[in-house]
N, C-alpha and C positions, 0 to 999 in steps of 0.2 A: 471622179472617184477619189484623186489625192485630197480634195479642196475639203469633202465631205471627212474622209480619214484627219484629215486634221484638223478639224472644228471638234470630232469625236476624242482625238485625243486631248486636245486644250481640256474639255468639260469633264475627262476624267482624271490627267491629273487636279485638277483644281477638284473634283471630290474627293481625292484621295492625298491633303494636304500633307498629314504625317510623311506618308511613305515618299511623295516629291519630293518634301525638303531633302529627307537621308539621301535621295537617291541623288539629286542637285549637290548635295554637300559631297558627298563620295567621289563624283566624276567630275567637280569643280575642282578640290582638293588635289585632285590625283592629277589633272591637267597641267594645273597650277603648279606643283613640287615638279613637274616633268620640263617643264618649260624654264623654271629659271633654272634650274640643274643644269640644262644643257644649252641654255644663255651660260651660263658661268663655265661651263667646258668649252664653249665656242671663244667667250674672252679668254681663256687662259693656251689654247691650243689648238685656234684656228688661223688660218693663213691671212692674217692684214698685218699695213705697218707697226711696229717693223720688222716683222717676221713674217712676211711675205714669200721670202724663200726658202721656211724651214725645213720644209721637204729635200733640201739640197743639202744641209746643212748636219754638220757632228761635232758636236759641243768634245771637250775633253776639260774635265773639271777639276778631275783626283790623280794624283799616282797611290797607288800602294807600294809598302815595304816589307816584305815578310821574311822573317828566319825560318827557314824550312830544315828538318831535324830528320832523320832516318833511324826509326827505332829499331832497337837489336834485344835479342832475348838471350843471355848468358846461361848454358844450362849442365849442369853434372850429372853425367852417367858414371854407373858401378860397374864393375866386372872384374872379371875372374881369368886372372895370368897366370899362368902356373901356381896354380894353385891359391896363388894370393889377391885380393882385392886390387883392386886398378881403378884407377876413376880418371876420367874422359873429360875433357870439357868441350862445349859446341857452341857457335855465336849464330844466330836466327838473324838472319836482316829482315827487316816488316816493311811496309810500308812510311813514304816521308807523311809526317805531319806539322803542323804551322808550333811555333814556339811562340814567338812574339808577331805584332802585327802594328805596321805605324801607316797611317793616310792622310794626306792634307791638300791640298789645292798647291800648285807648282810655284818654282821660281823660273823668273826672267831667263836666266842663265842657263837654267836646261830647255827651255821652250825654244831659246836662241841657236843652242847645238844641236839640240838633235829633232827639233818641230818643225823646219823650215822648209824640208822637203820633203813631200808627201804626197808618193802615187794618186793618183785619180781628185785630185787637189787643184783648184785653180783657183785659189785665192785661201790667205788663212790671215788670221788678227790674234794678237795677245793683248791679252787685258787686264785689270785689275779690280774688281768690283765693291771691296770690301769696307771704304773708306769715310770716315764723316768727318765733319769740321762743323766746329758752333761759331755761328757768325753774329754776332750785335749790332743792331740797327735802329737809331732812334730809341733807345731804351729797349729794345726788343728779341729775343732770343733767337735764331734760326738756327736748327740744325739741318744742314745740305747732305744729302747721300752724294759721294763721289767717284764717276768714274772714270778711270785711265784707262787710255789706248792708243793705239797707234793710227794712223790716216787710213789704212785699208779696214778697218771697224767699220765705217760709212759707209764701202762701198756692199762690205757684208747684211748689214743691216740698213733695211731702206727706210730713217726717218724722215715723219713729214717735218719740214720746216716750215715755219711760219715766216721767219723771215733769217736773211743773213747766207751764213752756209756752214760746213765742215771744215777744220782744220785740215791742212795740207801736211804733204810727207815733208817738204822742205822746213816746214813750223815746228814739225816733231823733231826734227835733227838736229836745227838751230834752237831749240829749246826756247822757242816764243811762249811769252804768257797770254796765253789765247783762254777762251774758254765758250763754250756753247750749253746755254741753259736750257731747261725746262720751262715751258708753261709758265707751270705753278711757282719755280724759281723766280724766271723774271716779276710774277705780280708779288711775290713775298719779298723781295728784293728792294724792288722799283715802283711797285705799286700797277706796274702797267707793262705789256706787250710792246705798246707802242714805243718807236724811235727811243730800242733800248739799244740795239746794234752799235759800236761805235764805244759806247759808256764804258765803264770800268766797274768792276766788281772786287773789292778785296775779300782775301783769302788765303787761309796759311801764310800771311804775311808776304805775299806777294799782290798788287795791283796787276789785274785779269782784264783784259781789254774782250769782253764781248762779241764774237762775232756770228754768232748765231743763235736760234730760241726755234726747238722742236717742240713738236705735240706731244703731252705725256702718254707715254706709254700706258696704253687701259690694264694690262695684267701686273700680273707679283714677279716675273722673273727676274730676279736680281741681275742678268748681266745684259739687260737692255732699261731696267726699271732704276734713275737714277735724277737728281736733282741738277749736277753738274756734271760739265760731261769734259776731259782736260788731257795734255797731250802726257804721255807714259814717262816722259824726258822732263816731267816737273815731279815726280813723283820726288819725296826728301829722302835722305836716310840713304840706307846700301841697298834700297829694293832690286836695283834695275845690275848691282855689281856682286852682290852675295852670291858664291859660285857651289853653294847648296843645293840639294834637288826639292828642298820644302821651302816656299814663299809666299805669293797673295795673290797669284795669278792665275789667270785660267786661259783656253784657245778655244777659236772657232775655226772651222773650215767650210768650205764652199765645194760642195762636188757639181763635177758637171754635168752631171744628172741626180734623179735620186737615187737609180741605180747604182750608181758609183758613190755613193754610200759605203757601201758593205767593201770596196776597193781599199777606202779612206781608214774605216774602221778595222779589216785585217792588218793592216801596212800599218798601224800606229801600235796593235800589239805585238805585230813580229819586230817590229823595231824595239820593243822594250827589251826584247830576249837578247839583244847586241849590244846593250849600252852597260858599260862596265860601273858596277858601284861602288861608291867611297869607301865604305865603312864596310867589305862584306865579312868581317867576324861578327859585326850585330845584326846586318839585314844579307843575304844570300840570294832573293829573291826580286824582281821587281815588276809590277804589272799596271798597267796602264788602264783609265775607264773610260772609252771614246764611248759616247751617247749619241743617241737622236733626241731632237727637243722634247718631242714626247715621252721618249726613252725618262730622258732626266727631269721628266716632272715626275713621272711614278716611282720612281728611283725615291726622289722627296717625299711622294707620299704615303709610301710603303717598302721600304729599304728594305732587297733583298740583295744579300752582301756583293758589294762589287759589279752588280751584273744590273744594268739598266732596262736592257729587253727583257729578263724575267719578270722585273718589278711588273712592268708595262703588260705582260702576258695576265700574271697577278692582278692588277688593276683591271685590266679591263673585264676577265671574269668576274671579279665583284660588280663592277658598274655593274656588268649585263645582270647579275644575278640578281642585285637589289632592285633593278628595275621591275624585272619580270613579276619578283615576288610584289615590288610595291604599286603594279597594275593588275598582278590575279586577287590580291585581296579582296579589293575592292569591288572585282567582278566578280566573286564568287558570293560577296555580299547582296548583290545586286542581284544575283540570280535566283538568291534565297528569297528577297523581297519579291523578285516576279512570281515565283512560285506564290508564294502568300497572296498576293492583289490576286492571281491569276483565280485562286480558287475561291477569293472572296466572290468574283463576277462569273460564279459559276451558271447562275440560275442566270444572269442575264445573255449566257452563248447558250444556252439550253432552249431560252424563247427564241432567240435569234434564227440558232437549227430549225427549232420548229415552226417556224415561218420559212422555210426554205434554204436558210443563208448556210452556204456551200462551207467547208472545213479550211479550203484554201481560204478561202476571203477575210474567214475567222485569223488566222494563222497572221496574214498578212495587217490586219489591223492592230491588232496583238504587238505584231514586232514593229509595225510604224509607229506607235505608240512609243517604243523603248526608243526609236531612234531620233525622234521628237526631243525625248528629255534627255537624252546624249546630247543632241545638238545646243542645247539651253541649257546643260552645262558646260559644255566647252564653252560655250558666250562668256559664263560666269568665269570659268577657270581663264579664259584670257584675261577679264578684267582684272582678276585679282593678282594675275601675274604679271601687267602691265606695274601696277598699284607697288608689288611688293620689291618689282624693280626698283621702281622710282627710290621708293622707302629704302631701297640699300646701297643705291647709290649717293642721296640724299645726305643720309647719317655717315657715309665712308665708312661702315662698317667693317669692308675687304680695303679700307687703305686707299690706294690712288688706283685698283681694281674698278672701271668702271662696265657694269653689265649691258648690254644692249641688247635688245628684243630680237628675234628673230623670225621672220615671219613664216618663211618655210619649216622650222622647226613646230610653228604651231599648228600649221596645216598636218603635218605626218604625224604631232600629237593629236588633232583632233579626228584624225582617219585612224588611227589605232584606237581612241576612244570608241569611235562608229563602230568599227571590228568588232571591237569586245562589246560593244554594246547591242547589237544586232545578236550577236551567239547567246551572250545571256538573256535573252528574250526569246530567242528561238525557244528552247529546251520546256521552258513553262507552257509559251504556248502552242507548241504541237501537243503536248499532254490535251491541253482544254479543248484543242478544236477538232481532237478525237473523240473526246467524249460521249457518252449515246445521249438520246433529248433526254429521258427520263435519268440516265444516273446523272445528269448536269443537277436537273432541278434537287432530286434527292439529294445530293452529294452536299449542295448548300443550305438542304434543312437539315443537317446531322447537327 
């Protein structure tokens, strides 16, 4: 029965070319946008090195500084004291409101004092992400992203190395000129991966003895996404001694579960409320933004003020909403086309009936049919989104962002294609395989 259902199907998409193509291009398309979309959420915020244990993990990136102000309303009343006028005056306390507001990424010196101990915390790093240096080599320009940190960054962050290893706590305190590259560092560098370990790299004026070369990072996150990777104790300048609360730094911490999250994250704001500040005639206030990795990507890509889980709350209703809307389009386009073929091949379910053939069998050909050219487009929508991978990792489009295919993601794409593709063929063809014989045939000589 199936073998027959689908020889019938082949023979009438292939007559009914136009309406294939739209319908192949709609459910290619829509596959195809679905699949690298969530290839590119799976690179930017799924659990591989080196962020394997981001579930455990609460970035704190920002302090805030705020003047908070208590408004008052000054008001005169009149009246009448023996006989003579009298006026009163009354002061309104209202509500505090912000005056001024300052935010920046931390210094050394306060992460030192008051970030070293933290409830539900079993490991934390400070670091510095923000740095470049252009380095000249053989006539040639490199500019290196560089980042600073301390020994226990390594142990937070599980990179692959390729060869060598991590700098040590004793390297960072003796302030050795160590340095662990990238990938893509070692061959811009050196030309090659191989038997770089050992070498020497200048930089900032200092000779860097190499001891190690990780995998680049596939994503954009700047405080794992870096060209050189160097201990916190070579940093130049007053970074590591300026006893300011704004610097160039940021922390990670490690909860012991992901539950103890939310331990790590209340403990870093109730500690804010205890730490005395410098200047409070200009700032009064001061509030801290502990994040989850995911937290502080939506933070990035839709900043709502101060608060990382909103952002995230925010973000993810949009995903969910753009999605939906940009898989009903296209089915409801689809549904309109069944409609249409459905009543072109009126007179042919009409002779069908009238040779016997039952409403179900109609019904069910009908919708085998729809899920035939479902499946032939998901085919298409893989390839093209294998294709457009390629193409965007190819070009570096997203940077050192590299996408990878996911194969379970395309399976749940192409069952939610089936879904909608099965309903939008139901609806037309239970209409037709009602139909009586005579109003089929009549219906498609109108």
């Amino acid at each position: 029965m199936f073998s027959s259902y689908f020889k019938l199907a082949i023979k009438v998409l292939g007559r009914h070319r136009f309406f294939t193509f739209i319908s192949l291009f709609g459910i290619s398309f829509t596959l195809m946008i679905l699949m690298v979309t969530t290839s590119f959420l799976e690179t930017e915020l799924g659990s591989h090195p080196p962020l394997t244990e981001k579930d455990r993990m609460v970035l704190l990136p920002r302090l805030i500084m705020k003047q908070m102000v208590t408004d008052t309303t000054w008001s005169v009343d009149t009246t009448m004291l023996d006989g003579q006028p009298a006026y009163d005056s009354t002061f309104t306390v209202g509500k505090k409101r912000q005056n001024s507001y300052s935010s920046s990424s931390l210094s050394y010196s306060f992460l030192d004092r008051y970030m070293r101990d933290i409830p539900g915390a079993e490991a934390h790093s400070f670091f510095c992400s923000d740095t470049q240096f252009d380095i000249f080599i053989n006539g040639k320009k490199l500019n290196f992203k560089t980042l600073y940190s301390d020994a226990t960054y390594w142990e937070i962050f599980d990179f692959n190395f390729l060869a060598g290893r991590s700098f040590q706590p004793s390297e960072v305190e003796r302030q050795v000129q160590v340095a662990v590259l990238s990938r893509k560092a070692a061959v811009d560098y050196f030309g090659t991966t191989e038997q770089v370990v050992g070498r020497s790299i200048e930089m900032d004026g200092k000779q860097l003895e190499v001891i190690g070369i990780v995998e680049q990072p596939s994503n954009s996150k700047d405080y794992v996404t870096s060209e050189v990777y160097l201990p916190l104790t070579l940093m130049s300048g007053s970074a590591l001694t300026e006893t300011g609360f704004h610097g160039p730094f940021a922390a990670v911490f490690l909860a012991e579960s992901p539950q103890a999250r939310a331990t790590i994250v209340e403990s870093i704001r109730q500690k804010a409320d205890r730490i005395p500040l410098p200047n409070p005639e200009d700032y009064n206030k001061l509030e801290l933004m502990p994040a989850t990795v995911i937290g502080l990507y939506a933070y990035y890509m839709m900043p709502v003020q101060d608060d990382p889980e909103g952002a995230l709350q925010m973000f993810t209703l949009v995903a969910i909403g753009l999605m939906l809307l940009f898989i009903l389009l296209p089915t409801l386009n689809l549904i309109n086309l069944n409609i249409s073929r459905a009543m072109e091949r009126s007179a042919e379910i009409g002779v069908r009936k009238a040779f016997g053939a039952h409403s179900g069998s109609i019904l069910a050909q009908l919708v085998f049919e729809n899920v035939v050219l479902t499946f032939l487009g998901g085919i298409l929508g893989w390839l093209f989104a294998l294709a457009l991978i390629y193409l965007v990792n190819d070009s570096q489009v997203l940077g050192d962002t590299q996408l990878q295919f996911n194969t379970a993601v395309f399976l749940y794409s192409l069952l939610i294609c089936l879904v909608f593709g099965i309903l939008s063929g139901l609806l037309p063809a239970y209409r037709m395989s009602k139909l009586h014989i005579v109003n089929a045939i009549k219906f498609n000589n109108l």
